[in-house]
Backbone as CSV, one residue per row, in Angstrom:
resi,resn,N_x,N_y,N_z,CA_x,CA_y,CA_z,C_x,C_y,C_z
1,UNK,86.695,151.659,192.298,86.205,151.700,190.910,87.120,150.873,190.032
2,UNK,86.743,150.233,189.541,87.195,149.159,188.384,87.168,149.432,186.895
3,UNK,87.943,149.136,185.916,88.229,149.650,184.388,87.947,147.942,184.168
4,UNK,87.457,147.652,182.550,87.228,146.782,181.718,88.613,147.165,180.798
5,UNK,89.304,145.633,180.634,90.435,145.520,180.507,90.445,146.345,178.405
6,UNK,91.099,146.724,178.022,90.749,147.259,176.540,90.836,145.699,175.796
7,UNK,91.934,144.581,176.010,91.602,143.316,174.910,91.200,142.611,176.060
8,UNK,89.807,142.221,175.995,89.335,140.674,176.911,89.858,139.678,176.859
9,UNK,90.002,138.911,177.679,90.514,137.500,177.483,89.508,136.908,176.578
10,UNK,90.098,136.443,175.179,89.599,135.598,174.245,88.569,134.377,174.906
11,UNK,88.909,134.195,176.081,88.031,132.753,176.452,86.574,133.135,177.291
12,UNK,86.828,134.739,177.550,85.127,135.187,177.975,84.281,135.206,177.071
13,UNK,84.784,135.244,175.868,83.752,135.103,174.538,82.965,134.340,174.596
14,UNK,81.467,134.517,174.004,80.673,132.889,174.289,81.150,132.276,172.834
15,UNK,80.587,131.102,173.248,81.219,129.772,172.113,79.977,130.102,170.990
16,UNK,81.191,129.567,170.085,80.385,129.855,168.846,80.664,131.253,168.310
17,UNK,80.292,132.211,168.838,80.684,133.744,168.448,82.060,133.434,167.473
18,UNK,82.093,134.517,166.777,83.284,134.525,165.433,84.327,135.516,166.458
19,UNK,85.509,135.167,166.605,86.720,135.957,166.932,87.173,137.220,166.224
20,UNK,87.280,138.231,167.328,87.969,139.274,166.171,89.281,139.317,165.414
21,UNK,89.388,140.055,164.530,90.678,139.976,163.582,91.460,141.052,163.664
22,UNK,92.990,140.864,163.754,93.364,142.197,163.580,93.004,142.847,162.424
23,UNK,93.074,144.131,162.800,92.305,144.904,160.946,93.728,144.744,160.331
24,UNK,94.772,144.609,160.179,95.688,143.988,158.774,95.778,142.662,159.474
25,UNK,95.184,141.803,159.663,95.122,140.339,159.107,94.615,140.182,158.675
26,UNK,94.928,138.782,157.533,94.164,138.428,156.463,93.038,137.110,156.656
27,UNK,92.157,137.262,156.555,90.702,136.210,157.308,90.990,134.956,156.590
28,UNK,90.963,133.833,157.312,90.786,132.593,156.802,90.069,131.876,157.354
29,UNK,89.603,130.584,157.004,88.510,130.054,156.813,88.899,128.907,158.371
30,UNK,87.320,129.261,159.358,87.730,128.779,160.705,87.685,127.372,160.839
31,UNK,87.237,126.507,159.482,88.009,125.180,160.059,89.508,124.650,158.610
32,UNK,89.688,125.375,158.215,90.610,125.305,157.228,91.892,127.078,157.343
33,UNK,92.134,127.162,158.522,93.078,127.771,159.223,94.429,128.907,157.612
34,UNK,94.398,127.473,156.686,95.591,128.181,155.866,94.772,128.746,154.766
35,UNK,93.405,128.425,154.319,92.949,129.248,153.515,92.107,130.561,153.437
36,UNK,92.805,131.782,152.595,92.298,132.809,152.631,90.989,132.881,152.341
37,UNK,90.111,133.755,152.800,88.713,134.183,152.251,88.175,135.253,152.797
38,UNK,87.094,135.948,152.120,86.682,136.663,152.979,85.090,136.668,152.618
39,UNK,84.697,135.651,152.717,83.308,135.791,152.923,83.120,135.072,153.947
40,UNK,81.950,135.308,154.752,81.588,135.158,156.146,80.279,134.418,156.338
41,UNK,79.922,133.828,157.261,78.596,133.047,158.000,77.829,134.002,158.114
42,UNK,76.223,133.940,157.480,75.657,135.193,157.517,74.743,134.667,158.954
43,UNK,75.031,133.567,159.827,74.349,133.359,160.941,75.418,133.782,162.015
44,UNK,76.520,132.851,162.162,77.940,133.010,163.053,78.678,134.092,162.447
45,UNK,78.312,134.734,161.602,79.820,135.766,160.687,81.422,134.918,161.329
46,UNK,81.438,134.077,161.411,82.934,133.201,160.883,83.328,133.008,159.214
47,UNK,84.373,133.088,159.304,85.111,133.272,157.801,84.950,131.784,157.648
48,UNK,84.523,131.736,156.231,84.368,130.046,155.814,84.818,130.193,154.179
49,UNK,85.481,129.017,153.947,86.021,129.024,152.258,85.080,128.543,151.418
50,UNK,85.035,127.979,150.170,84.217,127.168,149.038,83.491,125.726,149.741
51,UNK,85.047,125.144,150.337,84.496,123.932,150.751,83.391,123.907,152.484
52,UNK,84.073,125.190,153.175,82.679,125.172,153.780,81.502,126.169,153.852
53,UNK,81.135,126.539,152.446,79.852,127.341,152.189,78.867,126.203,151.901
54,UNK,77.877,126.612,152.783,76.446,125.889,151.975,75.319,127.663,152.103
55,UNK,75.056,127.086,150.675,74.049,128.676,150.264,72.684,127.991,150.982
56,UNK,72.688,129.407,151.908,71.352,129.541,152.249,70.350,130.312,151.863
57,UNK,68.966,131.472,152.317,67.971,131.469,151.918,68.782,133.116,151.511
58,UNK,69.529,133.342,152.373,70.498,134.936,151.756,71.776,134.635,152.127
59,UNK,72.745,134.628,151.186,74.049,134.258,151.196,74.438,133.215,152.112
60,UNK,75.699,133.095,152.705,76.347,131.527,152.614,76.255,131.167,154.310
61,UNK,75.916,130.139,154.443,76.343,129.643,155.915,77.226,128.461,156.042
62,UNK,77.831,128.411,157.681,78.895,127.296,157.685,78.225,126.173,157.456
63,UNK,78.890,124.910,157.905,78.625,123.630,157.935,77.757,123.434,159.617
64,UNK,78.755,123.880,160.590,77.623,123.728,162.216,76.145,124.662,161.604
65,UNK,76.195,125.702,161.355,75.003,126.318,161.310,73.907,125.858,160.561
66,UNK,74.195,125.287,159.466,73.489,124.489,158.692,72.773,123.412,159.413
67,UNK,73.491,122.450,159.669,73.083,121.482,160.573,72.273,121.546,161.945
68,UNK,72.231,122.928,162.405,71.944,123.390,163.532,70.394,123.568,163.413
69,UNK,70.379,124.193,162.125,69.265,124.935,161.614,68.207,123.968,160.867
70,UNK,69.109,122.443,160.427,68.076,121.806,160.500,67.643,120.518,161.159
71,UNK,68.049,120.562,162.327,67.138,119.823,163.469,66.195,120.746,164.062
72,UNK,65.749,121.797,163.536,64.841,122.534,164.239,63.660,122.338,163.205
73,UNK,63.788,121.828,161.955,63.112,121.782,160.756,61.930,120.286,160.773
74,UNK,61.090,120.262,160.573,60.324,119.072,160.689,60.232,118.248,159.677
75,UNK,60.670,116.648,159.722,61.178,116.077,158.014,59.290,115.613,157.249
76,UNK,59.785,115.751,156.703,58.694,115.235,155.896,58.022,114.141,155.728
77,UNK,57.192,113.325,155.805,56.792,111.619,156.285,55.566,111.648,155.078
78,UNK,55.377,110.608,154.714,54.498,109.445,154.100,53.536,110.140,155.170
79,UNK,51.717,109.585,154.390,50.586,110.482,154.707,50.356,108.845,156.199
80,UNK,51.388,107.853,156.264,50.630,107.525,157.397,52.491,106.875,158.184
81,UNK,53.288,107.861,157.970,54.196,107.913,158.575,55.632,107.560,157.959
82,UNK,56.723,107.417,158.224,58.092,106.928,157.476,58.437,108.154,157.012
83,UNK,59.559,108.093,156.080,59.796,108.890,155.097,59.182,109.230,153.546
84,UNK,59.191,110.005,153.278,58.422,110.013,151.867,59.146,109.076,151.122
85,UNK,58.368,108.239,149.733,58.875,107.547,148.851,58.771,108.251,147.372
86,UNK,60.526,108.537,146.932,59.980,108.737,145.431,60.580,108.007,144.465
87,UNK,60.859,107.127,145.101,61.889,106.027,143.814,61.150,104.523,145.009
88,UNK,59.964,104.040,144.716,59.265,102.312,144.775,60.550,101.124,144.907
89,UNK,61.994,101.222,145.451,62.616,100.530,145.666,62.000,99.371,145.999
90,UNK,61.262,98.814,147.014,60.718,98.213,147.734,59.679,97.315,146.858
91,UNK,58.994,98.007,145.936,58.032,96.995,145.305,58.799,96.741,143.803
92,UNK,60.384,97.437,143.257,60.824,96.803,142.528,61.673,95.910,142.963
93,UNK,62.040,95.829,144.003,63.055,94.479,144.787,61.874,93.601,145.045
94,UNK,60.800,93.609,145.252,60.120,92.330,145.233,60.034,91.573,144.072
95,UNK,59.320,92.795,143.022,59.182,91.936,141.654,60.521,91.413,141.243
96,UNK,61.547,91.762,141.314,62.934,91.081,141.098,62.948,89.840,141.644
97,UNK,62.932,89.727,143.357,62.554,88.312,143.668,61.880,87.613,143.034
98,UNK,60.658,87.815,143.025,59.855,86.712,142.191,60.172,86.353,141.066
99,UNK,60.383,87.115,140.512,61.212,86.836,138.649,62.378,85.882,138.757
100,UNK,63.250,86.411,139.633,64.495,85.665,139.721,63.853,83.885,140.398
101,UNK,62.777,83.826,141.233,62.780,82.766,141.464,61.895,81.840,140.919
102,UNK,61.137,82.646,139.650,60.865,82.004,138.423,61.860,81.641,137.551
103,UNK,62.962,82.048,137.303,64.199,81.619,136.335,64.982,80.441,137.004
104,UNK,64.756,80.109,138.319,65.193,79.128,139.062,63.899,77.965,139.443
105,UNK,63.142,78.371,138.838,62.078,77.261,138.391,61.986,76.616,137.046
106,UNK,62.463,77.637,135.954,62.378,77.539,134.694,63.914,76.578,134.693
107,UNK,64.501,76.820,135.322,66.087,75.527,135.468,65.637,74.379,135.791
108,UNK,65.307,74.525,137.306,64.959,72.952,137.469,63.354,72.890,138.817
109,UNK,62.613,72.929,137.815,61.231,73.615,138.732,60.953,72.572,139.855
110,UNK,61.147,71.085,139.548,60.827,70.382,140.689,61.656,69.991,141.696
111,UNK,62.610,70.431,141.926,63.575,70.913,142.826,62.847,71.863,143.847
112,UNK,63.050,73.032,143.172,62.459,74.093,143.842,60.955,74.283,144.040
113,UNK,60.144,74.125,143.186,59.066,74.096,144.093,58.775,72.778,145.152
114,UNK,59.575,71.577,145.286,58.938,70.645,145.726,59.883,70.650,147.061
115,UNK,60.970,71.707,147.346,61.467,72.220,148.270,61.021,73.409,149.161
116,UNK,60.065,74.007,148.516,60.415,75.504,148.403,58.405,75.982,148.557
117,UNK,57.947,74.894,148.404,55.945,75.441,147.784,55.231,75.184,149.518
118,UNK,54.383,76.106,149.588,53.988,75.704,150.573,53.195,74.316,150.863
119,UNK,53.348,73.976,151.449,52.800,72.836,152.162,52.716,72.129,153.773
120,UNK,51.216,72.297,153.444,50.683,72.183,155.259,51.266,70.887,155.911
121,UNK,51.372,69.534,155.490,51.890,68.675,156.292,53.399,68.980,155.949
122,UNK,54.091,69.372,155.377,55.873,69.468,155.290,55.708,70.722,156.556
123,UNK,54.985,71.728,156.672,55.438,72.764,157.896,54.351,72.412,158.841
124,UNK,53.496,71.459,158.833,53.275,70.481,160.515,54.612,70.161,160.888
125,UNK,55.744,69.750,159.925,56.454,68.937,160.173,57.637,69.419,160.469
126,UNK,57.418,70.985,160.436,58.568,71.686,160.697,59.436,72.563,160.045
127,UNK,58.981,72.607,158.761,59.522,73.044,157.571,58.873,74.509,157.572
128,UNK,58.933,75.512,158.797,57.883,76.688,158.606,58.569,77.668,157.446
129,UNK,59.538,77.288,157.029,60.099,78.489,156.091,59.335,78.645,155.163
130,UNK,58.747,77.598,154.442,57.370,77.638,153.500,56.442,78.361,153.555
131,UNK,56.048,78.727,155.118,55.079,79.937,155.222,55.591,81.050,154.274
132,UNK,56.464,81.387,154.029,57.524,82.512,153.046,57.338,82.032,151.791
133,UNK,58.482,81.088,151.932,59.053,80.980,150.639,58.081,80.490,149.353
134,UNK,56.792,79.566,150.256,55.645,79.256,148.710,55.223,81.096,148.497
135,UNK,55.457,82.051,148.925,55.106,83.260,147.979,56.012,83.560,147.349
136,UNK,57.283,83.162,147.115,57.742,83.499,146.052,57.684,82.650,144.726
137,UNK,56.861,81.667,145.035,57.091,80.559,143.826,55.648,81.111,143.257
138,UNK,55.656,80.257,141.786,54.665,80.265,140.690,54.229,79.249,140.165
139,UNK,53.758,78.806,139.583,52.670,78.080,138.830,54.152,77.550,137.739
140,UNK,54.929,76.493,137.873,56.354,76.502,136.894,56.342,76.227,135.577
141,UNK,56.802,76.428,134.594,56.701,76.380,133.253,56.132,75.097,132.767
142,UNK,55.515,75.230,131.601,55.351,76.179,130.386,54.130,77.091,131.025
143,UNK,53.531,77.115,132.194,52.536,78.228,132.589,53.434,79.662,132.993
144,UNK,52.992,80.700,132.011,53.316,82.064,132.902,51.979,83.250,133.140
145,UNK,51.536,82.907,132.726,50.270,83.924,133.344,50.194,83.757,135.244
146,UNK,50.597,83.275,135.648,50.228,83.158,137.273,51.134,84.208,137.539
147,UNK,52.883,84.014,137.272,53.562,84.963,137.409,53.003,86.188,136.734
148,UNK,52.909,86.262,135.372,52.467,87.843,134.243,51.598,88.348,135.396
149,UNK,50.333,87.717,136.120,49.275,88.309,136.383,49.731,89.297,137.569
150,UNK,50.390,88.209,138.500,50.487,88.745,139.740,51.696,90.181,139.775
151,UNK,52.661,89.902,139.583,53.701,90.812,138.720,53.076,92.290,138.264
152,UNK,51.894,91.819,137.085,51.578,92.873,136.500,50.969,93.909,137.492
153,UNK,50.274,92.972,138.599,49.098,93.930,140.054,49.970,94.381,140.638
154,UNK,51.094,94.075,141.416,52.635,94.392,141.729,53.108,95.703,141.142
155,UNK,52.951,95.943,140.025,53.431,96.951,139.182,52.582,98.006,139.022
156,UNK,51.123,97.570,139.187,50.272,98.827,139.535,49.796,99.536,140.468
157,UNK,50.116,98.742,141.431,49.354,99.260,142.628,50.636,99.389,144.174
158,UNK,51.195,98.632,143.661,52.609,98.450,144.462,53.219,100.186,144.861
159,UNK,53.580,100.429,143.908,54.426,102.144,143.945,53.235,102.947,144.570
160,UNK,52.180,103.131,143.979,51.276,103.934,144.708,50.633,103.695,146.106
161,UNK,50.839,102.509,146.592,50.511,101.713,148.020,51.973,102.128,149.111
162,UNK,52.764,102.079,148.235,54.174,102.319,148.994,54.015,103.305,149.123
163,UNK,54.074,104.807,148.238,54.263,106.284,148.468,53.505,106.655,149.715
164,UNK,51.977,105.548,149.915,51.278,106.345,151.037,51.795,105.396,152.176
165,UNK,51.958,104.577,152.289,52.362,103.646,153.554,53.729,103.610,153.948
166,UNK,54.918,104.340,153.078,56.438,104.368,153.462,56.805,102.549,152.579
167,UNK,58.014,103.040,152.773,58.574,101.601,152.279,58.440,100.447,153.344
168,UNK,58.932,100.465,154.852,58.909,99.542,155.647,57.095,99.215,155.732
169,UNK,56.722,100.201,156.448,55.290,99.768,156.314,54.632,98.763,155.064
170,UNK,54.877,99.152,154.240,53.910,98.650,152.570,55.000,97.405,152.436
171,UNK,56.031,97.113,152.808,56.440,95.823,153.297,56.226,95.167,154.578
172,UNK,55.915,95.690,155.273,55.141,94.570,156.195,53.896,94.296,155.897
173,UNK,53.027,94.989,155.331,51.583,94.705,154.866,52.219,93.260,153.439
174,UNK,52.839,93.961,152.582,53.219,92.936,151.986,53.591,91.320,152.327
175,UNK,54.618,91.192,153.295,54.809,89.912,154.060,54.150,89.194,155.108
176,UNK,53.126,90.082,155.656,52.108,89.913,156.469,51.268,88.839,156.113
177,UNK,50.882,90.056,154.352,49.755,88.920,153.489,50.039,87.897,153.289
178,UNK,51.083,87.902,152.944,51.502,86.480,152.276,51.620,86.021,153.421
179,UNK,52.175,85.524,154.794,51.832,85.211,155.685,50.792,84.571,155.998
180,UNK,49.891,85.420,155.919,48.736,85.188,156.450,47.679,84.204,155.251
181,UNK,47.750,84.272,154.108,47.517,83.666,153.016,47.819,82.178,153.288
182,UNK,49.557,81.917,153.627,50.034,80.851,153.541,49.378,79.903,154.851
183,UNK,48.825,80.650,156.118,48.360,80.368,157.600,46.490,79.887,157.259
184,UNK,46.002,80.814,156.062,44.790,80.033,155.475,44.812,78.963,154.919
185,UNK,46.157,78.542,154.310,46.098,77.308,153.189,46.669,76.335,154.485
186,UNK,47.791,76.471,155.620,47.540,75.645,156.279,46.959,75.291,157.126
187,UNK,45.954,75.997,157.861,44.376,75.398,158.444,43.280,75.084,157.619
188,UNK,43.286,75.402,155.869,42.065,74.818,155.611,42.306,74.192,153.808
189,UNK,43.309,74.386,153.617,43.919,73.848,152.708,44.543,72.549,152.530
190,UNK,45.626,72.258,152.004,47.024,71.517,151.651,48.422,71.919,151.147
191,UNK,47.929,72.766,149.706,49.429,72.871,149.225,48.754,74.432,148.240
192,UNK,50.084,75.436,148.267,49.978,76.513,147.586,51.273,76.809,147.064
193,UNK,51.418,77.522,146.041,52.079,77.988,145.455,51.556,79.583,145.019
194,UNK,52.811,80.575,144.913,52.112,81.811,144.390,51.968,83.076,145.068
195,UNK,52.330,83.985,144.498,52.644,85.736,145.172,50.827,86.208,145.636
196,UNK,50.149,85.434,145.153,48.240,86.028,144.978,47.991,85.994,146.436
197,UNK,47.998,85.686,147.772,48.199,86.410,148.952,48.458,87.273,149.264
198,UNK,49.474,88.149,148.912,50.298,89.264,149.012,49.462,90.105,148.451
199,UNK,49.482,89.889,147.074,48.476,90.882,146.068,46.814,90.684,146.639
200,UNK,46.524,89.852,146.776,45.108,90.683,147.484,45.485,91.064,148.682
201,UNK,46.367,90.735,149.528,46.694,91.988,150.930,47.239,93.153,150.211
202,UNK,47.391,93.172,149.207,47.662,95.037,148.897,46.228,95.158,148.050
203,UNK,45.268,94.550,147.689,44.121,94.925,147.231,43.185,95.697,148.811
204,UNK,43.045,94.777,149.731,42.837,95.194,150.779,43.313,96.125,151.289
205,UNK,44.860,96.229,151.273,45.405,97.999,151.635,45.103,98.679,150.887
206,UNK,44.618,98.977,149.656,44.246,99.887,148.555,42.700,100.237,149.085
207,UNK,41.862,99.213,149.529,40.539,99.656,149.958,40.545,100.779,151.681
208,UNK,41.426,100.139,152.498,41.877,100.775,153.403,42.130,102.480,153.461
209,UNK,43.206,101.791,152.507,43.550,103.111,152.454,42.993,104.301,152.059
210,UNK,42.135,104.274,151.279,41.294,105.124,150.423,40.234,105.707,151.464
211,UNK,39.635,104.534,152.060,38.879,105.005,153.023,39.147,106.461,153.932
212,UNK,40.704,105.983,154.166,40.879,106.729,155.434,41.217,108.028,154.652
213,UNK,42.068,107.975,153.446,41.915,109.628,152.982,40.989,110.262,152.721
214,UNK,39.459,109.495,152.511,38.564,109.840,151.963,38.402,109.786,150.452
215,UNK,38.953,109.174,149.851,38.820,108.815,148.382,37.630,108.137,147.876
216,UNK,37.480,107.773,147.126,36.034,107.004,146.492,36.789,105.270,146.154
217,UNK,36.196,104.508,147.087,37.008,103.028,147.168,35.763,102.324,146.662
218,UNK,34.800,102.789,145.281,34.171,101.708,145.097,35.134,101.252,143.514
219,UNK,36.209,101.677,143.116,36.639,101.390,142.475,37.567,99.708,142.425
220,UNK,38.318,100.003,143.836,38.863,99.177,144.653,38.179,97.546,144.968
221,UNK,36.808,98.095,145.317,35.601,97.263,145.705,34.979,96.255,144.575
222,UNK,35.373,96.874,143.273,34.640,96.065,141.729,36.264,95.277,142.304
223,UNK,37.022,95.328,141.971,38.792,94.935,142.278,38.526,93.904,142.932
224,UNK,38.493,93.915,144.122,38.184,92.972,144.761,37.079,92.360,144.753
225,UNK,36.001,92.706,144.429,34.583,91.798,143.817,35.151,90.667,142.517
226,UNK,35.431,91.508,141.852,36.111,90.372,140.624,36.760,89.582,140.494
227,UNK,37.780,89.750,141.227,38.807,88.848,141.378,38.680,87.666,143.005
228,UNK,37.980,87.864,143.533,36.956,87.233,144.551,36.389,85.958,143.883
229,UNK,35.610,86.261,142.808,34.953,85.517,142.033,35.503,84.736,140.826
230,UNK,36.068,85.184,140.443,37.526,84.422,139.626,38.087,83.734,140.496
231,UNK,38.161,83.817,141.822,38.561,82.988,142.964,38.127,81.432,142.663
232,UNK,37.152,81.956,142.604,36.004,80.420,142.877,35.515,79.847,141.537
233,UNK,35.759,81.047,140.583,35.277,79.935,139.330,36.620,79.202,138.706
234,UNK,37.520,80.445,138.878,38.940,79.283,137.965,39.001,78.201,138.547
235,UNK,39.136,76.297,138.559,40.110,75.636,138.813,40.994,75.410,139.245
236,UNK,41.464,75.732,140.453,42.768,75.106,140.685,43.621,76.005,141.572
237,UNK,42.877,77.249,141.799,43.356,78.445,142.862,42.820,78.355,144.269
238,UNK,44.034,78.551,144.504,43.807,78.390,146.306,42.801,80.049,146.873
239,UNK,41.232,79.374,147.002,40.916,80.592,147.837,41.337,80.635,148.853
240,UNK,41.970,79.692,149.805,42.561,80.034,151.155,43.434,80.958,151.199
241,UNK,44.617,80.861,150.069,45.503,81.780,150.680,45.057,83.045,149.909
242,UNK,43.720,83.408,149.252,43.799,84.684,148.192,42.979,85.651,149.826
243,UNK,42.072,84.451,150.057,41.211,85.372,151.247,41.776,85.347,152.288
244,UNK,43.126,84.632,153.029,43.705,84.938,153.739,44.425,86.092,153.809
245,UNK,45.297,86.235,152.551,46.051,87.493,152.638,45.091,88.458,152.557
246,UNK,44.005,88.969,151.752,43.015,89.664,151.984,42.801,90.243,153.374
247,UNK,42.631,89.022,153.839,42.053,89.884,155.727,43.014,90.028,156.422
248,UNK,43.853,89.387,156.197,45.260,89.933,156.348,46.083,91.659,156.314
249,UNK,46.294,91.521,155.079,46.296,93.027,154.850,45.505,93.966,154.967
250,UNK,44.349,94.147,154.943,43.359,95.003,155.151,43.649,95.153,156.825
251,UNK,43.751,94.070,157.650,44.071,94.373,158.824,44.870,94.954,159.466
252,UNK,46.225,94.724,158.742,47.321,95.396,159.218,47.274,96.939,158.637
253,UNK,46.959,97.184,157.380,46.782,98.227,157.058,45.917,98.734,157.884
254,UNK,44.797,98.562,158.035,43.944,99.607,159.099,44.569,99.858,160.545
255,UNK,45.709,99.246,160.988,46.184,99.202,162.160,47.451,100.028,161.804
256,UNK,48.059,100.622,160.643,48.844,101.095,160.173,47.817,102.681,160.128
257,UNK,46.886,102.734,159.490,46.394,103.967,158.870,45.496,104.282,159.987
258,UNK,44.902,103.731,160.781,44.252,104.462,161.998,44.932,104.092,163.438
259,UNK,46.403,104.555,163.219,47.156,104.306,164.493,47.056,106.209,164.973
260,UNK,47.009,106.005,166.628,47.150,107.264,167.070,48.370,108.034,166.829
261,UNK,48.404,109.253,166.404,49.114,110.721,166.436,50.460,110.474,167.046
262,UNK,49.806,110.446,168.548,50.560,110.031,169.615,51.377,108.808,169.463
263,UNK,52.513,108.604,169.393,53.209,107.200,169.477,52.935,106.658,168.345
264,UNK,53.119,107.162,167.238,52.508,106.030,166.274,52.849,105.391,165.605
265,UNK,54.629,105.743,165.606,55.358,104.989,165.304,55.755,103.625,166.003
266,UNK,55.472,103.585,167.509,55.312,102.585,168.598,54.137,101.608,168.336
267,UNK,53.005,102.600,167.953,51.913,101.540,168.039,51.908,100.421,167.040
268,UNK,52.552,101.469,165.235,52.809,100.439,164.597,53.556,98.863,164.804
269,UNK,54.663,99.783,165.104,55.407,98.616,165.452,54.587,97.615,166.093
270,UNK,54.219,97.564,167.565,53.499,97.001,168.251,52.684,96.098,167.426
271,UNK,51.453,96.850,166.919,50.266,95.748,166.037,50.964,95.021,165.128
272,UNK,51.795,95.491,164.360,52.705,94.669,163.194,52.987,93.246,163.895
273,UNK,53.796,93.797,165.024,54.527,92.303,165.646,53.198,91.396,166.436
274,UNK,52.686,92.216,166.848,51.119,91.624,167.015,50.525,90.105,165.861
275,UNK,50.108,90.751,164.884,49.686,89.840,163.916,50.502,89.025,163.545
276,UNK,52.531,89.089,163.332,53.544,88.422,163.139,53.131,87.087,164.172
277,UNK,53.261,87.305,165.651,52.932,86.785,166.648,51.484,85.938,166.735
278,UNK,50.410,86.259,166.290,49.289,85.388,166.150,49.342,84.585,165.117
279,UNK,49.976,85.039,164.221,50.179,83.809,162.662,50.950,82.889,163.475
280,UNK,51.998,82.788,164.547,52.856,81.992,164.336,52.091,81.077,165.576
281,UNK,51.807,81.747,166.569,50.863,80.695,167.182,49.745,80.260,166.791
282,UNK,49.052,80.504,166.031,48.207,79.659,165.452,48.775,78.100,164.568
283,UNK,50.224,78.553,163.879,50.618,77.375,163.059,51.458,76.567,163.555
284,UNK,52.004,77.192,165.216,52.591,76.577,166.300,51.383,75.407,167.189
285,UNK,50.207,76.282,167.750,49.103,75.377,168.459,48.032,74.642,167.462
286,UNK,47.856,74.771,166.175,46.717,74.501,165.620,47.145,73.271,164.435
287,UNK,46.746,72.368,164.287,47.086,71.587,163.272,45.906,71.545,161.982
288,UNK,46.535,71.830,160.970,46.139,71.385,159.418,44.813,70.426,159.740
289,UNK,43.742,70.722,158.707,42.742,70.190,158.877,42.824,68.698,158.172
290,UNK,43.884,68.718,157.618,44.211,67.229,157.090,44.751,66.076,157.343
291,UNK,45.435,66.487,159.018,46.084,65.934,159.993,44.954,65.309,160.745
C-alpha cells in the first residue's frame, strides 16, 4: 500500500494551472515576480498586476488567456471577404495620387503627360508602364473638370464599394479597370489620358455588386446608361478605355462576389491574377490597330 506524498512535486502540476501559495505569502503578479497584488485570472486564477489585467466579460484576465480566447473567436470580414473597412484609406490614397499628379501637370504638363499618357505605339514600343501611369493623368490645365468629375465619382462611390469589397479587393477591381481601359485604347484606339476607366470599373462593381446582395441596381443602370452616352456624344473622350474598364471591372468584381465559400480567398486571388495575366498577353501578342 502506497501514501500520496502531502507536498507534490511542483512539476506534476499541469501547465498553465496557477501554483499554490503559502497562506502568509504575499501574491505577486506571475509575469512581474516583484509586484504585489491580489487580484487573480478569473480563467487561470494566476495573480496578475494593472499592467497585466485585460477586463473581460466578468472581472480581469491575463494576457495568455486573452489571447487564447481569441483565436477561438471568428474575425469579422467585408460581405465578400477581407477585413471590415471603416476608415476608405484606399480610395483616399488614390484620390491623393491623382491630385498630386495633377499639381505635377499644372508645373510642367508636357513633360509629364507626354512621358507619362497612355499611348499605343510608345507601349508597342515598350513603354508598358503607360498601361498605369495614363490613369493617373488628366486632361492638363487650364481644363479641370476631367479631374473635378472623375475625383468627384471617386468620392462617392469609392468608400461604399470598398466597405463591401475590403480594401485589397476594391483595389484590384480599381487597377484592373484602369488596366483594362488602357488594353481597349491600345487595340482600338491611340492615345488616352485619364482616371474614367477605373471609374466606370467601379460603376460596373456598383452594378455587380448590388445584384449579388440583392439590392435594386436599376439605379446603378440610369449611371451607367448616362454616362455611356455622354461617352459618345462629348468630343474627344476615349470610349475605348471608358468601356474597357467597364467590362473590366464588372468582371473582376463578379469573380470577386460570386467566388465559392470554399477557398475563396484562393479563388480570388487566382481570377484576379487571371485577368492581370490576359491583359498582359494580349498587349504582349496583339498589336495596336494602328500598327
Amino acid at each position: 500500500m502506497t501514501t500520496q506524498p502531502d507536498h507534490p512535486n511542483p512539476s506534476d502540476r499541469p501547465e498553465g494551472q496557477a501554483q499554490p501559495e503559502p497562506k502568509d505569502a504575499v501574491p505577486t503578479c506571475y509575469r512581474h515576480p516583484d509586484r504585489e497584488t491580489y487580484v487573480r485570472c478569473q480563467r487561470c486564477d494566476r495573480s496578475i498586476c494593472p499592467d497585466c489585467m485585460r477586463v473581460a466579460s466578468v472581472g480581469h484576465q491575463c494576457v495568455e488567456c486573452v489571447r487564447d480566447g481569441s483565436r477561438n473567436i471568428r474575425q469579422a470580414e467585408a460581405p465578400f471577404g477581407g477585413r471590415p473597412v471603416t476608415t476608405p484609406f484606399v480610395t483616399w490614397t488614390l484620390m491623393a495620387i491623382n491630385v498630386l499628379v495633377y499639381l505635377a501637370e499644372v508645373v510642367n504638363a508636357q513633360e509629364v503627360v507626354n512621358r507619362f499618357a497612355m499611348s499605343a505605339d510608345h507601349v508597342a514600343a515598350g513603354q508598358w508602364w503607360r498601361l498605369f501611369s495614363g490613369a493617373f493623368l488628366h486632361a492638363p490645365p487650364p481644363s479641370y473638370w476631367h479631374i473635378l468629375f472623375n475625383m468627384w465619382a471617386l468620392f462617392v462611390i469609392g468608400p461604399q464599394l470598398e466597405r463591401m469589397l475590403g480594401s485589397l479587393r476594391f483595389l484590384s477591381v480599381y487597377l484592373l479597370a484602369a488596366l483594362g481601359g488602357s488594353v481597349a485604347v491600345y487595340l482600338f484606339g491611340d492615345y488616352a489620358v485619364g482616371a474614367s476607366g477605373a471609374i466606370y470599373g467601379l460603376f460596373g462593381a456598383m452594378f455587380v455588386v448590388a445584384r449579388r446582395l440583392g439590392y435594386d441596381a436599376r439605379g446603378v443602370l440610369w449611371l451607367i446608361g448616362i454616362n455611356a452616352v455622354l461617352t459618345f456624344v462629348i468630343p474627344g473622350i476615349s470610349w475605348q478605355g471608358h468601356l474597357g474598364g467597364l467590362v473590366v471591372g464588372a468582371i473582376v468584381t463578379a469573380l470577386f462576389a460570386y467566388a465559392p465559400e470554399r477557398n475563396r480567398k484562393a479563388f480570388q486571388l487566382g481570377t484576379g491574377l487571371a485577368v492581370l495575366a490576359a491583359c498582359v498577353l494580349i498587349v504582349v501578342f496583339l498589336s495596336p490597330m494602328g500598327v
